[in-house]
Each structure stands twice: as structure tokens, then as C-alpha cells.
N, C-alpha and C positions, 0 to 999 in steps of 0.2 A: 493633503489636497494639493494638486500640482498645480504650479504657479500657470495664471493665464499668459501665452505667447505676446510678445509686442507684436501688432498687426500691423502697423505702418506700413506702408507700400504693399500692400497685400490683394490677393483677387482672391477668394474664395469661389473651388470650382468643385461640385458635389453631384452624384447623380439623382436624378428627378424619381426615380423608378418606373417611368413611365415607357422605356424600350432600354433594349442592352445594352446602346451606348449612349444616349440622352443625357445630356450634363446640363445643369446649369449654370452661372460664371455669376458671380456677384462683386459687383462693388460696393463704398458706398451710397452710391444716386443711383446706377442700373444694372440690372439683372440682362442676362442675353443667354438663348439656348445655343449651345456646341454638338452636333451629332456628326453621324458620317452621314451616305444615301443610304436610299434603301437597296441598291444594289451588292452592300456589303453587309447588310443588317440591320442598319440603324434604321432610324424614323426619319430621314430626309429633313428635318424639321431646323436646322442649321447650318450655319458652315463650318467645317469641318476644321480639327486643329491646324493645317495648314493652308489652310483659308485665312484663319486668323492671323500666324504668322506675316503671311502676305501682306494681308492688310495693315497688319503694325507698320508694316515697311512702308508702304504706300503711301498711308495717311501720315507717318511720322514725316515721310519727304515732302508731301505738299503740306502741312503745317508749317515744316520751317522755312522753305521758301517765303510762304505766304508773309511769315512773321520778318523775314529778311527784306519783304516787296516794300511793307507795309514800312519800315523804316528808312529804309531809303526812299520812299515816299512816288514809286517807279508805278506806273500803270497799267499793273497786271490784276486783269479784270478774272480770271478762273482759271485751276490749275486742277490737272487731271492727270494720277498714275498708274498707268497699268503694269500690274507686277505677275509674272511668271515663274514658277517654283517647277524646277527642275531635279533628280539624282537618276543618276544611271542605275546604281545598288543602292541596297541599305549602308553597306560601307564606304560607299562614294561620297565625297563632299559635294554638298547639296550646292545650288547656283539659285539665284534670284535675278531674273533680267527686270528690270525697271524704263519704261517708256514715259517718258511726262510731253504734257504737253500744256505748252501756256498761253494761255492766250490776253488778248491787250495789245495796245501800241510800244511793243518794248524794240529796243536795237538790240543788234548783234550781240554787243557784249552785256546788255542786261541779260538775254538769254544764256550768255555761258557762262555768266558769273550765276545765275540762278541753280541753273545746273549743275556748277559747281558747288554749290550750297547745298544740295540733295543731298550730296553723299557724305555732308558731314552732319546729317539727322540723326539724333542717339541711336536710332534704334538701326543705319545703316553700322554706325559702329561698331554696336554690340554684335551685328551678326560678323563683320568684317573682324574683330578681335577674336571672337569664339567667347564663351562665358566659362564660369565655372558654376553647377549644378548641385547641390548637394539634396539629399533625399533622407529625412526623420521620419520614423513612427513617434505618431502621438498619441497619444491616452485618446479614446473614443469621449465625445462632451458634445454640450448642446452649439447649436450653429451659432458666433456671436453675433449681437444686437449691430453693429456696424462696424467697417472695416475704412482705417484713414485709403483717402485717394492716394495715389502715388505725386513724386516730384516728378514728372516727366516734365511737366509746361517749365519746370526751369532749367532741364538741359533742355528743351527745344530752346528757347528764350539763349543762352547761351551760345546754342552752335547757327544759331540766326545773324547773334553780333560778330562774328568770324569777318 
């Protein structure tokens, strides 16, 4: 019998069967649908893998601000990313433009030190370093019972005390 995987930091992402590209993404507390539109096939019924990516980006930056605001104890009442996914080609290196915008009674240099805290959010790093990807086949088995959450909140927490 083969030994069960460590799940640790893991998402399970499996399709639904319910349209060609319908996924559904589980952790362990929520589940969330991934499709394309339906201009390209899919069921419209999600946002799309670089929808997702985006959003990692987004919310990993106004998380860490936030966690950054909150200990220096600064007055920023809402923060808001808008992020952009850009490639020319397939073989082009992809670009993410990121817009934030904060609002509150903050000064000048609370706003560029915030700023400057975006772009040290794990998840600006990971895409700024490149990752390394590796890809298993694994024996076909039932779905497991639950999957640990990841450590993210402790590199946010980390790149926040910068």
C-alpha cells in the first residue's frame, strides 16, 4: 500500500465534472470554484487561474500593509489593490502592475513606507524570485478527509516587521 503524502501547506484542486474546465480548490475550512468563461468553454462559474494568481498578489499586499498599519499603530482606515496581469507571449515574462490605494489620515512617509512594504508580501517575492515547480504522478486514491492550512500568515507576519 503506498505510504499517504504529507499534506501540509497543501490546496487540493480536482475537477467537479460538472463542465470541461470546472475545478474545485479545497482547503482545509473552504472550498472555492476555478473555471475559465464561457467564451473559452468553460461554465463562467469562477475566476479563472490568473484571476487567482492576481489575487494572491493583491490580498498578500494589502494583508501585509495592513499587519505593518496595525503595529505601528498609523491610521489607515482601508486598503484597496488593483492588480493587472499582463504577457505579450506565452514565452514572455509575465508583469503584474499593482495599484493600492490607502486611505486614512496617514502622511507622506507613512504612505511610502506602506508602499514600500507591498512589495516585500511573500507572495510579491515568490513571483519576483521565480519558484521552482516540480510535477508527480500519484497512484489514483480517495480525496483526503482534510488538508493542513498553509504558513502564509507567518511570512505575512514576518515581512510586516521589516
Amino acid at each position: 500500500m503506498p505510504e499517504t503524502p504529507d499534506l501540509s501547506d497543501s490546496l487540493l484542486v480536482a475537477e467537479t465534472g460538472l463542465g470541461r474546465l470546472q475545478l474545485v480548490a479545497r482547503t482545509e475550512t473552504d472550498a472555492f470554484l476555478v473555471d475559465e468563461p464561457k467564451s473559452v468553454g468553460g461554465l463562467g462559474s469562477g475566476p479563472n487561474p490568473y484571476d487567482l494568481l492576481a489575487a494572491a498578489l493583491g490580498s498578500c499586499k494589502a494583508m501585509t500593509m495592513r499587519l505593518y498599519a496595525e503595529r505601528k499603530a498609523w491610521p489607515l482606515t482601508r486598503v484597496q489593490v488593483s492588480v493587472r496581469h499582463r504577457r505579450a507571449s506565452l514565452q514572455a515574462r509575465d508583469g503584474f502592475e499593482c495599484t493600492v490605494t490607502l486611505e486614512g489620515p496617514l502622511d507622506e512617509a507613512q504612505r511610502a513606507r506602506l508602499l514600500e512594504i507591498a512589495d516585500h508580501c511573500p507572495v510579491h517575492r515568490t513571483l519576483d524570485r521565480g519558484s521552482d515547480v516540480e510535477t508527480k504522478l500519484a497512484e489514483a486514491r480517495s480525496t483526503p478527509a482534510s488538508i493542513i492550512p498553509s504558513a502564509h500568515m507567518v511570512h505575512m507576519e514576518e515581512a510586516s516587521a521589516a
